[in-house]
VOSE-346167 format. One record per residue: residue number from 1; residue in three letters; x, y, z of N, C-alpha, C, CB in turn. Coordinates in steps of 0.2 Angstrom, whole numbers. Glycine has a CB too. Layout:
<atoms>
ATOM   resi   resn     n_u     n_v     n_w    ca_u    ca_v    ca_w     c_u     c_v     c_w    cb_u    cb_v    cb_w
ATOM    NUM    ALA       X       Y       Z       X       Y       Z       X       Y       Z       X       Y       Z
...
</atoms>
This chain:
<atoms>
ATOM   resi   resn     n_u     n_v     n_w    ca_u    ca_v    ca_w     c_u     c_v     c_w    cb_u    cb_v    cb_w
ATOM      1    UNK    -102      -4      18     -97      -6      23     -93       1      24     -92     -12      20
ATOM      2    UNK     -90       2      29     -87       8      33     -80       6      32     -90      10      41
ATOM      3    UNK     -75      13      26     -69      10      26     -67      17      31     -64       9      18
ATOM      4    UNK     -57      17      33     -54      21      36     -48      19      33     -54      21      42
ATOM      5    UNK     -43      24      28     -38      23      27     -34      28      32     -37      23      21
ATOM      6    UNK     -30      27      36     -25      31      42     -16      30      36     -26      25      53
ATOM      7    UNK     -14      35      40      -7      35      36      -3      40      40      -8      37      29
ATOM      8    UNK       3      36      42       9      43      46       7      49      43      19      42      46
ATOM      9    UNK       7      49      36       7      57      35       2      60      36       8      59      29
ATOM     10    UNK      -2      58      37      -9      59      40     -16      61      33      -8      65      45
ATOM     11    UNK     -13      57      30     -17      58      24     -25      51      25     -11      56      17
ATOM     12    UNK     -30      53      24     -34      48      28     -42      48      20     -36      52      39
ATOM     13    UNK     -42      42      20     -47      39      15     -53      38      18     -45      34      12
ATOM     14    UNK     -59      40      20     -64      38      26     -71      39      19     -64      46      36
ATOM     15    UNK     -77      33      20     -82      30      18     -84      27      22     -81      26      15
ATOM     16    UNK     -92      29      20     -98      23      25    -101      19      20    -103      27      29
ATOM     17    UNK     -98      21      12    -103      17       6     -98      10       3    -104      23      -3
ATOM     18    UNK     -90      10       4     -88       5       2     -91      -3      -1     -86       4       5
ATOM     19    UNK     -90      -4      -7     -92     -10      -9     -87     -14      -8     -94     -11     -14
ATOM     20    UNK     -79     -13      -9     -75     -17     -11     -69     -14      -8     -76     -18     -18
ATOM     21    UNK     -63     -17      -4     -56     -15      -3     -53     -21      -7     -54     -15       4
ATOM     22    UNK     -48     -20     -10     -44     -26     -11     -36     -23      -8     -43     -28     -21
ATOM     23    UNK     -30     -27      -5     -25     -25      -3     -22     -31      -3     -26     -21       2
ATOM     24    UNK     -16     -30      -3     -11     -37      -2      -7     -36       5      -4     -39     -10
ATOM     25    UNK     -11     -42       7      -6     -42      16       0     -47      14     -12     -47      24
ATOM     26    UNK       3     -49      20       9     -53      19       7     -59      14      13     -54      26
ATOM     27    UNK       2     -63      18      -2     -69      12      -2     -71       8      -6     -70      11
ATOM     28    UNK      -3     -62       3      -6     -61      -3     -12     -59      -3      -5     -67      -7
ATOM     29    UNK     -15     -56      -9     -21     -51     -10     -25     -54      -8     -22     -49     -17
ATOM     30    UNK     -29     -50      -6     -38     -51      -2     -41     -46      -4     -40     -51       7
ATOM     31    UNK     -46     -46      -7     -53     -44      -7     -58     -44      -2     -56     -46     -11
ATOM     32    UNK     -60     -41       2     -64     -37       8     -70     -35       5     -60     -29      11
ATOM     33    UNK     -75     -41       8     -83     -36       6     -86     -38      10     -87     -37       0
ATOM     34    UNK     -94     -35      10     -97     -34      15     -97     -40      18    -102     -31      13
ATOM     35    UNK     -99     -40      26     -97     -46      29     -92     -49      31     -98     -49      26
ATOM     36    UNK     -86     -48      28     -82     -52      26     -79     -54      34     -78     -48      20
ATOM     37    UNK     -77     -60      35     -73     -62      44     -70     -58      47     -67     -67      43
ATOM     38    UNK     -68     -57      51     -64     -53      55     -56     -56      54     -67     -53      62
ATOM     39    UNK     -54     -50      53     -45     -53      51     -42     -45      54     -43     -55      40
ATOM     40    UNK     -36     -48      57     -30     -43      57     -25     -46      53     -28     -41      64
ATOM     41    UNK     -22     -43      51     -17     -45      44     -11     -38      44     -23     -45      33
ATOM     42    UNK      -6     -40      43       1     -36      43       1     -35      31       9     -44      49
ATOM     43    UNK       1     -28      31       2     -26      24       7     -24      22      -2     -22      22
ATOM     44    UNK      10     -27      15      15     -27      10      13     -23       7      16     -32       7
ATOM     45    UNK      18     -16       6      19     -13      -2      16     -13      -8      23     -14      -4
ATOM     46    UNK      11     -10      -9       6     -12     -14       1      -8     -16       3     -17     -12
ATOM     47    UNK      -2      -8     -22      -8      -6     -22     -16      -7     -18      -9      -8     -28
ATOM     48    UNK     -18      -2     -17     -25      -2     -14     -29       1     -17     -26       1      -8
ATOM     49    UNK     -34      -3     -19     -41      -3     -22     -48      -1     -19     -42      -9     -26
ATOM     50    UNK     -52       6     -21     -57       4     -16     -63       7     -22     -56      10      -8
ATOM     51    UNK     -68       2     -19     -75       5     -25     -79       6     -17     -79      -3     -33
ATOM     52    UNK     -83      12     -18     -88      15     -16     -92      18     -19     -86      17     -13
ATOM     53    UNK     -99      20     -18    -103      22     -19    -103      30     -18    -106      19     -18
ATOM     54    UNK    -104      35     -23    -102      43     -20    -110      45     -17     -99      50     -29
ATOM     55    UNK    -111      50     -17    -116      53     -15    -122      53     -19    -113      60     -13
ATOM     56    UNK    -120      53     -26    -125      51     -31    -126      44     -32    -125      53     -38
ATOM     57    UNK    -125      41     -28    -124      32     -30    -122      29     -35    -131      28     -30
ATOM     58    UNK    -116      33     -38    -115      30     -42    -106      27     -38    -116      34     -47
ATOM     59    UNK    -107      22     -41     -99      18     -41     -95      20     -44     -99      11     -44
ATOM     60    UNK     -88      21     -38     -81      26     -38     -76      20     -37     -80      32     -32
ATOM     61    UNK     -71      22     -40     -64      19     -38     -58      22     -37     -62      16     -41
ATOM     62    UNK     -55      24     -32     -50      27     -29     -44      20     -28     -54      32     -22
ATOM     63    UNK     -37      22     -29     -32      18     -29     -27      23     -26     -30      16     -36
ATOM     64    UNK     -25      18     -21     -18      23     -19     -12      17     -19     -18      27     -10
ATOM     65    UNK      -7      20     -19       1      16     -16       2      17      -9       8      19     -21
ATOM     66    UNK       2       9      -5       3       9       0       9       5       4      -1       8       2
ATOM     67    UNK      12       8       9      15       5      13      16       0      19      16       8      13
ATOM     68    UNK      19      -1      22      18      -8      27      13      -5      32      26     -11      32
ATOM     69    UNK      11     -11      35       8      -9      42       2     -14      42       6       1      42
ATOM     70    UNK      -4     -14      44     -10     -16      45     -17     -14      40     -10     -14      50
ATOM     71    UNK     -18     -21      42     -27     -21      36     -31     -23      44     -29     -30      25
ATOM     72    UNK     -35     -20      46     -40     -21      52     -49     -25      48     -40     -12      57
ATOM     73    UNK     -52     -28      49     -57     -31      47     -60     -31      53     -58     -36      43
ATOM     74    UNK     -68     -29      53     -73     -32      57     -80     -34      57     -74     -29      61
ATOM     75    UNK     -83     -35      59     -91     -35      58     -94     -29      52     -94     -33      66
ATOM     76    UNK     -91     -23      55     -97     -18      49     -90     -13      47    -107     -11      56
ATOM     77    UNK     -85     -16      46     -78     -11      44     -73     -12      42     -75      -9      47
ATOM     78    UNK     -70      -9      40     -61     -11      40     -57      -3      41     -58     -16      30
ATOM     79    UNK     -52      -7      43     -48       0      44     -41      -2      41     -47       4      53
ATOM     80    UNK     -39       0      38     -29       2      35     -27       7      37     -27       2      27
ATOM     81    UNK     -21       3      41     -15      10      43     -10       5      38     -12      11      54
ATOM     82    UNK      -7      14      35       1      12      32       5      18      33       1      11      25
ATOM     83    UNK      12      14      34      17      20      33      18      25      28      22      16      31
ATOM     84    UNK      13      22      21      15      26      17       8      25      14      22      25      13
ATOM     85    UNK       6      31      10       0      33       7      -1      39       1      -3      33      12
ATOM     86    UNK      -3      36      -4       0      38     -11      -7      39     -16       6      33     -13
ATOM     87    UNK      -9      45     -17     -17      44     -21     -14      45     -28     -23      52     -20
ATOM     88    UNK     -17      41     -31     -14      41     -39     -14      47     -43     -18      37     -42
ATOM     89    UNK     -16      53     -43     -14      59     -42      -9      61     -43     -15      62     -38
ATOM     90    UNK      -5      59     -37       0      62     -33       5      58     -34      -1      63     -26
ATOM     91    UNK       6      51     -37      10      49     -39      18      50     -43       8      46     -41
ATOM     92    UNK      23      51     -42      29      52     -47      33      47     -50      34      56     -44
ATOM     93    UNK      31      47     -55      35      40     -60      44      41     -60      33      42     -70
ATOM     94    UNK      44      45     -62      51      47     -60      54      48     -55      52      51     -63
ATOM     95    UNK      51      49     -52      54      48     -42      54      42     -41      48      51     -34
ATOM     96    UNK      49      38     -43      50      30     -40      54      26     -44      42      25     -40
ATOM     97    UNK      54      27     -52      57      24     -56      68      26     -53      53      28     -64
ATOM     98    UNK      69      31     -50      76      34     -47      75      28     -39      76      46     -47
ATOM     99    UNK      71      28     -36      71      26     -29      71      19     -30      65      28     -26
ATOM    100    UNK      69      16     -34      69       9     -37      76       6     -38      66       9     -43
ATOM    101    UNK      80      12     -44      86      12     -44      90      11     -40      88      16     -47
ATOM    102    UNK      88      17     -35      94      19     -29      94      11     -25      91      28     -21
ATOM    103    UNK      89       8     -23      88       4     -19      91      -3     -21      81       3     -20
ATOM    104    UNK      90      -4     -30      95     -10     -31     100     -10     -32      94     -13     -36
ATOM    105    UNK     101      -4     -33     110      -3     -32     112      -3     -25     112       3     -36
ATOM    106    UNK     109      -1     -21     110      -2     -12     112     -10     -13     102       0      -5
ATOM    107    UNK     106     -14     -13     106     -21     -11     111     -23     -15     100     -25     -13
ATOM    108    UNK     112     -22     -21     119     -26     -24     125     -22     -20     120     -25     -35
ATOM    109    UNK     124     -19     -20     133     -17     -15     133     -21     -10     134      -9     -12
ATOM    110    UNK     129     -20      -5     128     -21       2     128     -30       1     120     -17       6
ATOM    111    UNK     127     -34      -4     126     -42      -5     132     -44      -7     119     -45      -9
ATOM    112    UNK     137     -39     -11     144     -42     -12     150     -39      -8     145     -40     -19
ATOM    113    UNK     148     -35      -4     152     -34       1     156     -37       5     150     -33       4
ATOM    114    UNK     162     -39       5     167     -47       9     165     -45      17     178     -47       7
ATOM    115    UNK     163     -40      18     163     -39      27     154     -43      29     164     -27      31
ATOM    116    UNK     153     -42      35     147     -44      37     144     -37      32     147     -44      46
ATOM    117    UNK     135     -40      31     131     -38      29     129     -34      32     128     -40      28
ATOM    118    UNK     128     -27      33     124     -23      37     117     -24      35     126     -16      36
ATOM    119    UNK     114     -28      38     103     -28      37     101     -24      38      97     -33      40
ATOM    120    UNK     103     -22      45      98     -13      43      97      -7      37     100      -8      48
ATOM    121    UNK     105      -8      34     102      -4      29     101      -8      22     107       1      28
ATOM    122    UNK     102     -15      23      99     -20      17      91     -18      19     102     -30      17
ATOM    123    UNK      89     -19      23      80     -20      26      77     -14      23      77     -21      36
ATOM    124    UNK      83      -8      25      79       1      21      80      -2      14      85      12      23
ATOM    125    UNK      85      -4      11      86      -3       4      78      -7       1      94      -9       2
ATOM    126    UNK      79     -13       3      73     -18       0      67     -15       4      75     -27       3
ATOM    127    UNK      64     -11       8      59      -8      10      56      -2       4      62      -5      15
ATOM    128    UNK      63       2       2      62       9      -2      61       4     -10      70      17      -2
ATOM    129    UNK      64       0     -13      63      -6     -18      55      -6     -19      67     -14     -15
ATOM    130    UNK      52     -10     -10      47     -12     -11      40      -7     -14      46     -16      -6
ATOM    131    UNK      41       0      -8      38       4     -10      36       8     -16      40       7      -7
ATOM    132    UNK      41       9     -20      43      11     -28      41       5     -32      49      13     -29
ATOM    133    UNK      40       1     -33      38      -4     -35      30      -4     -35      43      -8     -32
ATOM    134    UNK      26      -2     -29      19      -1     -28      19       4     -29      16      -1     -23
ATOM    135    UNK      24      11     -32      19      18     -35      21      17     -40      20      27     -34
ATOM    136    UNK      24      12     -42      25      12     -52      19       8     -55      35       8     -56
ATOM    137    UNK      18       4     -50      12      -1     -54       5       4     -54      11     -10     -48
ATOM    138    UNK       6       7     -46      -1      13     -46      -2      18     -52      -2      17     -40
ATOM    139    UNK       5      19     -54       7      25     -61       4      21     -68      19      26     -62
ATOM    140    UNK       7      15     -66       4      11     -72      -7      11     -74       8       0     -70
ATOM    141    UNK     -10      11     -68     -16      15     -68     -19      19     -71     -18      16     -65
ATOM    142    UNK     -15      24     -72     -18      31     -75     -21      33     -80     -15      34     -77
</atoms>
C-alpha cells in the first residue's frame, strides 16, 4: 500500500511497501490496511504508527507525533496531512513536558476568569496541551 505523510513544515514520510498505518482521527484510532474503504477523516493529536517493508523486505516501524488536519484513504493509498510532524528522533521531553505545563496553566486561568472567556486563546491553549501530550506519549516509545 502507498503511504504519504505531508506536513506544513514540510517534513514528508513517502512508501510504496506499507503494511500498516494506525492514527487516531476525531472517532478514535483506526488501523489502515491494505484495501482498506475509502475514508476521509479529520485527525487528532496523536501518535502515528507505520510498518513497512524496507528495501530488504524486511519489516520497519517508524512513529511520529502528529498534529490536526487529515487521514485521506483510497483504493491503492492513504495520504496524511498534519500541522505538525514529529519523528521520534527529534522528539523533546522536556520541551513538551514545559508546553504541557504552559498550556494547563493557560486553560486554568482563562476558565476562572470573571470576564468573558477569550476561546481563541482557550482553543491555542488546549491545542498546544493536545500536541504535547502526543510527543510525550511518542517520547514514551523510545
Amino acid at each position: 500500500m502507498k503511504l504519504q505523510v505531508l506536513s506544513f513544515t514540510g517534513k514528508v514520510f513517502e512508501s510504496e511497501d506499507v503494511t500498516s498505518v494506525t492514527v487516531t482521527t476525531r472517532n478514535g484510532e483506526i488501523t489502515i490496511l491494505k484495501d482498506h474503504m475509502p475514508l476521509v477523516s479529520a485527525l487528532k493529536p496523536s501518535v502515528l504508527y507505520i510498518k513497512y517493508m524496507d528495501e530488504n523486505n524486511v519489516l520497519q516501524r517508524e512513529d511520529y507525533a502528529i498534529g490536526w488536519w487529515i487521514v485521506e484513504i483510497w483504493k491503492d493509498g492513504v495520504k496524511v496531512i498534519a500541522d505538525m510532524l514529529i519523528d521520534i528522533d527529534e522528539v523533546d521531553r522536556e520541551q513538551a513536558e514545559e508546553a504541557k505545563q504552559r498550556a494547563m496553566d493557560q486553560m486554568a486561568e482563562l476558565r476562572k476568569s470573571w470576564e468573558k472567556v477569550d476561546m481563541e486563546k482557550f482553543i491555542e491553549a488546549e491545542d498546544m496541551l493536545q500536541k504535547s501530550i502526543a510527543q510525550l506519549k511518542l517520547h514514551k516509545l523510545k
